[in-house]
Each structure stands twice: as structure tokens, then as C-alpha cells.
C-alpha positions in Angstrom: 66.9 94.0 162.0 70.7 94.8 162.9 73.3 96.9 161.3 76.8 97.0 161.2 79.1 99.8 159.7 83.0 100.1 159.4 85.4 102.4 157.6 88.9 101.4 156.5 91.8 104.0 155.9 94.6 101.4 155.1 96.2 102.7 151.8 96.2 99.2 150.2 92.8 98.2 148.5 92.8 94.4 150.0 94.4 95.3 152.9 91.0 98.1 153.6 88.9 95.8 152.0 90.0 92.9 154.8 89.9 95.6 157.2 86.2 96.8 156.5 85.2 93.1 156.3 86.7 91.9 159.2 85.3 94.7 161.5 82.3 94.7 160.4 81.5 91.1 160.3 82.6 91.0 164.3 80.3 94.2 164.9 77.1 92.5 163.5 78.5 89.6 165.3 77.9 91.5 168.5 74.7 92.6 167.6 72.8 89.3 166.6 71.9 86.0 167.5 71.9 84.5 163.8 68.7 81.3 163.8 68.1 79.1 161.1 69.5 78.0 157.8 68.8 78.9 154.6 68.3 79.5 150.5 71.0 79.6 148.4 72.3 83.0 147.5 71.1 85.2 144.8 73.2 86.8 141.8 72.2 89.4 139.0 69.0 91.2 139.1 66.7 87.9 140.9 64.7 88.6 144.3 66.1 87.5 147.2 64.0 86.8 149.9 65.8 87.6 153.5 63.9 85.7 156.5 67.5 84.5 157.2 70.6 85.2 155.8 70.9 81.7 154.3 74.4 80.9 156.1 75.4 84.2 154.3 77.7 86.6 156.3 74.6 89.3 156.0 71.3 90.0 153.9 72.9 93.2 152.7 76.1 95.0 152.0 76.2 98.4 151.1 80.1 99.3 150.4 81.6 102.8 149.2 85.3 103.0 147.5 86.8 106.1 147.2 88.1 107.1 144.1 91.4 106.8 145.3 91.5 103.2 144.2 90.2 104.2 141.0 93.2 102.3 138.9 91.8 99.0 141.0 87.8 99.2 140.7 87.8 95.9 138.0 89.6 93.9 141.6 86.9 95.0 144.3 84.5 92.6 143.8 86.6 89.3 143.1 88.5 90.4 146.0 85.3 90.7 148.3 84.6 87.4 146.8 86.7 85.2 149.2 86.0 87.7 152.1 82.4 88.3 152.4 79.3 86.2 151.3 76.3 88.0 151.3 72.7 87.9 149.1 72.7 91.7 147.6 75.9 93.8 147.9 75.3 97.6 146.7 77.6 100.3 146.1 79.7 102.8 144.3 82.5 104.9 144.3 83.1 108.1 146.0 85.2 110.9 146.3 85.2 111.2 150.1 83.7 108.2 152.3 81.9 108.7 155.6 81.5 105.9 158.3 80.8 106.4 161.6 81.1 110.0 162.5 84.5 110.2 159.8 84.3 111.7 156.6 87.5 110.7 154.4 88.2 113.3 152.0 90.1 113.0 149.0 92.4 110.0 150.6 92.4 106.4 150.3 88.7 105.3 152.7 86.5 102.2 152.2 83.5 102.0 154.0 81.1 99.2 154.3 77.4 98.2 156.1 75.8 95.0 156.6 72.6 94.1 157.4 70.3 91.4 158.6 66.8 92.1 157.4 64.7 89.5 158.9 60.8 89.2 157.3 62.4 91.7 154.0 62.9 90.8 150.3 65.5 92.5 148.6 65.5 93.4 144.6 68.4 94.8 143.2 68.7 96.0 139.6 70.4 97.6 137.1 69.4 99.5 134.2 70.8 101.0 131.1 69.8 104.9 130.3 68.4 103.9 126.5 65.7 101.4 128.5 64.0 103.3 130.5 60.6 104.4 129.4 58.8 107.3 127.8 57.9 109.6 130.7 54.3 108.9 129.5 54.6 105.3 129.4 52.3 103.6 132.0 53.6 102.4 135.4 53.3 98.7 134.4 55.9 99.4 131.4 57.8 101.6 134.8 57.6 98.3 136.9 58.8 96.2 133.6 62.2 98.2 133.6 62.9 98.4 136.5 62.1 94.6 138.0 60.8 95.8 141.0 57.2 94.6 141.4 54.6 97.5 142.5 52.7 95.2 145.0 55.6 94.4 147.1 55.4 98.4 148.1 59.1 98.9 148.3 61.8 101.6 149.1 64.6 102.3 147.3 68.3 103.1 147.3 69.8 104.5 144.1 73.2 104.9 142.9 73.7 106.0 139.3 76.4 107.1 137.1 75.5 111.3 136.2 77.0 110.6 133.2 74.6 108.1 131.9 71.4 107.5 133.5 69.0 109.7 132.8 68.5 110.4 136.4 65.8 112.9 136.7 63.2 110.4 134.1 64.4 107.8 136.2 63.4 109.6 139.2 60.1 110.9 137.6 59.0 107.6 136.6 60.0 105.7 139.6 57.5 108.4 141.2 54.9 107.6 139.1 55.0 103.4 139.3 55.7 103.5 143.6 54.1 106.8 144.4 54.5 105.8 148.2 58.1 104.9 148.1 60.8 106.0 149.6 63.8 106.7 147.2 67.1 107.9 148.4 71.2 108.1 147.3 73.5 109.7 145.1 75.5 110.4 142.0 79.0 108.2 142.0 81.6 110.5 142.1 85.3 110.6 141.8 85.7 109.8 138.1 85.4 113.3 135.7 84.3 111.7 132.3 81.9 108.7 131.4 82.9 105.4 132.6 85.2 106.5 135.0 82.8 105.7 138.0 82.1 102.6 139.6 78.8 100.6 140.3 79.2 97.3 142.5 76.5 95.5 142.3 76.7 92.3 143.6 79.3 90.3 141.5 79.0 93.2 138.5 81.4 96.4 137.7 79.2 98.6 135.8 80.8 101.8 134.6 76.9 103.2 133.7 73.7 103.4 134.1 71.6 103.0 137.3 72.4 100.1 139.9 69.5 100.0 143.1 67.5 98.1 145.3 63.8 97.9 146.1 63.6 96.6 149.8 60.0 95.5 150.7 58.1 93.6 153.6 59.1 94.5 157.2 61.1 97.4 156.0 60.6 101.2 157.1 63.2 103.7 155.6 62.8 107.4 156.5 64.4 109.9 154.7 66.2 113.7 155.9 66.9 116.1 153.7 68.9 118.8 154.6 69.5 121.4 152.3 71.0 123.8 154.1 69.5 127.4 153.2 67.5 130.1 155.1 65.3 132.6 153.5 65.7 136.3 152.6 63.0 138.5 152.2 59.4 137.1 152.1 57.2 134.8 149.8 56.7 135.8 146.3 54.1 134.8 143.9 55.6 134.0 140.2 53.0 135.8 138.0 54.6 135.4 134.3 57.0 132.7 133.5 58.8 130.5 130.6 59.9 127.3 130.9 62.8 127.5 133.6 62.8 131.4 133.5 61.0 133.8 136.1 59.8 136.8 134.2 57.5 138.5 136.8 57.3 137.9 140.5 54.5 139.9 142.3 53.9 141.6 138.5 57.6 143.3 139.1 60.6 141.9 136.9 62.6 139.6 139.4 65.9 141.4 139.5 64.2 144.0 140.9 62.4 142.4 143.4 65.5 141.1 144.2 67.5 144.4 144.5 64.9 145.7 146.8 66.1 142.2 148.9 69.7 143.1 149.0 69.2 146.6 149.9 67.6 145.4 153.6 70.4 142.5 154.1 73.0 142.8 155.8 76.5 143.3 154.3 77.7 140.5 155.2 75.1 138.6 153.4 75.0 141.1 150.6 78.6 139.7 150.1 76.9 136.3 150.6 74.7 136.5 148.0 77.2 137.3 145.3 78.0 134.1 145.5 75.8 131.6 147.5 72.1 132.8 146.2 69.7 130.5 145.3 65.6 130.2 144.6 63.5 128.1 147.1 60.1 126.5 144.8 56.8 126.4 147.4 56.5 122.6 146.9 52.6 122.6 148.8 50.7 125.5 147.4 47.7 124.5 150.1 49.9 125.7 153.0 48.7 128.2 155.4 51.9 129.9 155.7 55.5 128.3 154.4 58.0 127.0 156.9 61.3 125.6 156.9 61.8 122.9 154.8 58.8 123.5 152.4 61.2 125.1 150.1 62.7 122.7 147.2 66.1 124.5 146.6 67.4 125.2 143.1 70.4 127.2 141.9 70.2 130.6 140.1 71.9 130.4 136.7 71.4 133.6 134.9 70.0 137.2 135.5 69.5 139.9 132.5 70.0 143.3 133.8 67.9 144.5 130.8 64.7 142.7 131.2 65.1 141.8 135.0 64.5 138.2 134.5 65.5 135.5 136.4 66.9 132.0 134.9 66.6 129.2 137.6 68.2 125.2 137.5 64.0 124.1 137.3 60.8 124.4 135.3 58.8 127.6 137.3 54.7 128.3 136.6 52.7 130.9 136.8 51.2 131.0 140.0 54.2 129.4 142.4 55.6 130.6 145.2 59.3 131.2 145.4 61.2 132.6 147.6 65.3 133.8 147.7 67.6 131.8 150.0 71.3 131.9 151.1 73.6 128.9 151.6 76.5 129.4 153.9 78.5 127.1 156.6 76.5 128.3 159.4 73.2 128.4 158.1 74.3 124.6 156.5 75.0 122.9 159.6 71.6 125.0 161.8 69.5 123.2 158.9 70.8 119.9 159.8 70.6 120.2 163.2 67.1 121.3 162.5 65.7 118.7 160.6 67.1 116.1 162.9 66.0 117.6 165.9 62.4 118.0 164.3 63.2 113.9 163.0 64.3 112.9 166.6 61.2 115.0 168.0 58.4 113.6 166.1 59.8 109.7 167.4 57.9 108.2 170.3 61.4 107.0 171.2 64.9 107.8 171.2 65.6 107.8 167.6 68.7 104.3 168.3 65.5 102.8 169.9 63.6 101.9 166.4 66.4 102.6 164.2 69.2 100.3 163.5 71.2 101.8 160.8 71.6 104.6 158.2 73.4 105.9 154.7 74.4 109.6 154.2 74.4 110.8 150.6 76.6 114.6 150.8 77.2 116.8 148.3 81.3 116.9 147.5 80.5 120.8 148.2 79.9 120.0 151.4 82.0 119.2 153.9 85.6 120.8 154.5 85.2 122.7 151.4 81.9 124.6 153.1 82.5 124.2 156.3 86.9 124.6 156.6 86.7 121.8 159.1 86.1 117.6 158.6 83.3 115.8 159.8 80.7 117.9 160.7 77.6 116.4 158.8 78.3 112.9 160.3 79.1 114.3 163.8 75.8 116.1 164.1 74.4 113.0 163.0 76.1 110.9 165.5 75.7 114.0 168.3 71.7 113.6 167.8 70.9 110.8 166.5 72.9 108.6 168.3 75.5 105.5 167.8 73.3 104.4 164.7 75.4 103.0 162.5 76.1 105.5 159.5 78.1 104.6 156.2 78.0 106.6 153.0 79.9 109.1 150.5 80.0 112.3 149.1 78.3 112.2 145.7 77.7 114.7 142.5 74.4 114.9 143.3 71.9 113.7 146.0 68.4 111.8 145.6 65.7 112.4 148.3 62.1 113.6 149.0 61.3 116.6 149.3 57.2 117.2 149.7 56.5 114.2 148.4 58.3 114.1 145.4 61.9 112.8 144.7 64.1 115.3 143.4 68.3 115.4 142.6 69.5 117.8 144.9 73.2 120.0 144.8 75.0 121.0 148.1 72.6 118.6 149.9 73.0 116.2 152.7 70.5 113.3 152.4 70.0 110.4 155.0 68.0 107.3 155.3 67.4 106.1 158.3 66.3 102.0 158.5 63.7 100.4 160.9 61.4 97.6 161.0 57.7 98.5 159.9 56.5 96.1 163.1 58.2 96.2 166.0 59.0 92.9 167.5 
């Protein structure tokens, strides 16, 4: 398995498209000694099985455009055409593109990845928002939709349009038909109104919808979530609750739990929370005692000073535990040096030993806008994880894991990192 990333900053799309092309063609050059011929190259939604790249250029292109080329999405892909020849390309736009250890904010950026995925089949697929399933529709109807068969045990990377994909049933049911799968990526961003995003998939513009691939056979993808909070005060048990609304925590009305909170911070993170406050949700009950990372973060969207309830961006029961959090630059880039650390830790080997490439999926809160600096995210990356090579984009909302359940995220960084299942 080899990787190969490039970004382009050239202010003309074809002249960043040959860029990206070029460069990265001659990096995965460098890294492979290319054996055998091949099938003939796949289009639309058909399996493509990868035990060579079939004379193609690579198994798998992963590209992100940023919106600055917004007026010339329809030209991408027959431009790419004469460039590139590859069995599934993927990708989207974005608002600000990351390759390497760059992030490209707000400014003409195209980044690409290839890929040769020996022993892998790929399975891209689109799908429309009015045909996906009931939520209590079984997993065979699930697998139906989506074209992704459940005995191949795949992983996933999905790009949809916010606008028109019914993400989170997408999400649920993808949980429930390939339980074991990994499932990462992001929201396209850059456009503010439906069909004002892009979705590349291979010789397709879609401008809705979902676009993915299920990636199956000697594939491993890990997934990082970083969501960049620490905790204030201490565990709480939710003991009333309505729908998405907290109405007791520890039988006291949560305002004034939370008041008690404030009062021991701080003022510098009293002033924090005015504005950066958010609810952590216990996501395994069965824990001794909660750690970093256990917490699935959701925002705070209303208090009432008369009742003392507490309105939170989720469904809340009876009987979880929550617990208040605060989101600022520091504490965003210690979590992500934390939960690669604890990644690069828990390998047997250096982490560029067994991986050979990786996507980031930021939120567009992230980066200069929290931090008042470019780059950070990707240069920890690179700083600890080593010269993998990275490609990706800032979305409107990241896709990732998070106790074993696959949740859209907000100010969240999100990586998958790529390996084979069996070493060679």
C-alpha cells in the first residue's frame, strides 16, 4: 500500500489541477515499484477490484477544491480527464484545503492523494437523501441503498452535501448494516445555499446528496477524533429529561448546577464560558471512572433562567452522565496532541512504519479563526505522526467515531489514518 499527497496554490484551476497531478504522480512514482497489468477501469457506482491498478495512474484519488473555483466546479473533472486515469476518484469542495502540513484558507488551494491499494476492492457510491431507508428498515434494505455489500466488511469515507443528505440517518443506518466499520469525512463546504457544493465522484458533479466509498479486503483505516475540550467541574448524572432538554442533573435544575461550576472557575474561563461552553454525553455508562475522550461533545443551545433547564444540540436520558466542557485554542491543540500521542503510543511501531497515508476532516471553526495562527492541526499531525502523507479540507461538519458510534461532530478535527490489515 503507498500514498502520495500534493497541494497546489496556482491561482488558475488547470494550471493547480496540472500541478497537483503532476506532483503527485512523480511522488507515488518514488514510492512504488508498479507489477502487473490489469482490468479495465471502473465508472459509476460498480466495484472495482484493486490487486493492480490496471495500467491506471493509481487505485484511488481523493481530491479537495476549494471553493475558490466555485464559478469552474462543472470543468474539474473533464479536465482531470486527460490528466489523471485512475479506478475511483473521490472528493469535494472545501473552503480551506490542507496538504502536507499547509492548510489554505480562504484562497485558491487544490489538494489531491493517490493511492495504490494492493489486495483491496473499492465501492464508491452515491445516494440521493429521498432513498435512503426508514431508520427501522432492516440492514439488508441498508446494504441495498447504499451498494456496499455487508460481507466484504468495509470502511468508509463520506462526503455529503449538509444541505441535502440526511446525514445523521445516513450515519445511523450505516451503523446499523456495518456495525464494525470505520466511517469517517465531512460536510462540503464553501457554497452557503443548496447546490452550491461540489461532489466529484469519479466522472460525476453532483451538487447533492451523499458521494463515498466502502474500501474492503487488505484495508485497515483508524480513525482520531479530536474534539478539542477539557472538562469543568465533575460528572453529573441526568435524573429528569425531555427529548434534547436536561431538566434535572443530580435532582438540581441544571442552570444551577452550572452556576455553582462558574463560581470555582477561574475568570478567565468564566469569560470562557460565556462563549465557548458546551455539554460532554458519557458515551460508556460501564466505565469505572470517565477519561478524556469518553465524552461525545455537543453544543449548548438554550438555558431558561426560570426553570433552570438546559437545551443541548442531542437527544439526553434519564440516567446519563454529562459533564460541562470548555473549548478554547489551547485546550484545542493539547487535545490533539493528546489523542495522537495516546494513537502513536498504543502502535508497536513508529506510527510511518504501518501507515502510509491519511485525510484530515477540520471544522472551518478551526484553524486561524480559533487558533489566530495557520497550520496548526496539520503541523501537529506532521510533528507526531510523521511524513505520512496528509490531504484534506475544512468542512461544515465532521464524521467520525466516537465510542463506537459514528457521530457529525462541530469544531472537530477528524483523521483517518490508512494501513494494510496484513503486513507484507
Amino acid at each position: 500500500m503507498k500514498w502520495a499527497n500534493a497541494l497546489s496554490t496556482k491561482p488558475s484551476l488547470e494550471a493547480a489541477l496540472q500541478d497537483v497531478v503532476a506532483r503527485a504522480k512523480l511522488r507515488l512514482s518514488d514510492r512504488l515499484v508498479v507489477v502487473g497489468a490489469g482490468a479495465p477501469a471502473s465508472s459509476g457506482t460498480s466495484d472495482t477490484s484493486t490487486e493492480s491498478t490496471g495500467g491506471k495512474d493509481a487505485d484511488l484519488a481523493i481530491l479537495f477544491v476549494s471553493a475558490a473555483f466555485a464559478s469552474e466546479y462543472a470543468r474539474v473533472l473533464p479536465l482531470l480527464r486527460d490528466m489523471l486515469s485512475v479506478n475511483v476518484l473521490l472528493g469535494c469542495s472545501g473552503g480551506s484545503i490542507v496538504g502536507g502540513s499547509r492548510e489554505i484558507e480562504n484562497e485558491p488551494a487544490i489538494a489531491l492523494s493517490l493511492a495504490q491499494l494492493p489486495g483491496v476492492e473499492l465501492h464508491p457510491f452515491h445516494i440521493d437523501a429521498e432513498d435512503l431507508p426508514d431508520l427501522d428498515a432492516s440492514p439488508t434494505a441498508w446494504e441495498d441503498a447504499i451498494g456496499v455489500p455487508q460481507r466484504s466488511q468495509p470502511h468508509f469515507i463520506v462526503l455529503p452535501d449538509g444541505f441535502s443528505s440526511r446525514i445523521n440517518d445516513l450515519l445511523q443506518g450505516m451503523d446499523f448494516t456495518y456495525p464494525s466499520a470505520t466511517k469517517i469525512g465531512g460536510l462540503a463546504s464553501g457554497g452557503n445555499g443548496p447546490e452550491q457544493n461540489a461532489l466529484f465522484l469519479n466522472d460525476q458533479l453532483y451538487r447533492f446528496g451523499t458521494i463515498g466509498v466502502g474500501m474492503s479486503g487488505n484495508i485497515a483505516v483508524d480513525s482520531l477524533v479530536a474534539q478539542g475540550c477539557r472538562p469543568i467541574g465533575e460528572p453529573l448524572r441526568v435524573t429528569k429529561a425531555e427529548r434534547n432538554v436536561m431538566v434535572t442533573l443530580d435532582d438540581r435544575p441544571p442552570l444551577e448546577v452550572l452556576q455553582d461550576i462558574l463560581r470555582d472557575l477561574s475568570p478567565e474561563d468564566r469569560e470562557l464560558a460565556r462563549t465557548s461552553l458546551f455539554v460532554g454525553l458519557l458515551m460508556d455508562e460501564f466505565k469505572s471512572k470517565a477519561e478524556r475522550g469518553d465524552f461525545l461533545i455537543r453544543n449548548i443551545l438554550g438555558l431558561d433562567p426560570n426553570t433552570g433547564v438546559v437545551a443541548i444540540g442531542d437527544r439526553i436520558r434519564p440516567g446519563q452522565t454529562v459533564q460541562f466542557h470548555l473549548r478554547d485554542a489551547r485546550t484545542s491543540e493539547d487535545d490533539l496532541r493528546w489523542v495522537l500521542s495516546r494513537y502513536r503510543d498504543r502502535q508497536s511501531e513508529q506510527i510511518s512504519d504501518g501507515v502510509a497515508g491519511a485525510v484530515m476532516f477540520s471544522c472551518l471553526g478551526r484553524g486561524s479563526y480559533l487558533y489566530g495562527r495557520p497550520d496548526v492541526d496539520s503541523s501537529i499531525f506532521r510533528e507526531l505522526a510523521g511524513q505520512i502523507p496528509l490531504g484534506g479540507f475544512f468542512c461544515n461538519g465532521e464524521i467520525g467515531p466516537v465510542g463506537g458510534t459514528t457521530f457529525l461532530h462541530g469544531y472537530t478535527s477528524v483523521f483517518g489514518l490508512f494501513r494494510p490489515l496484513n503486513a507484507a
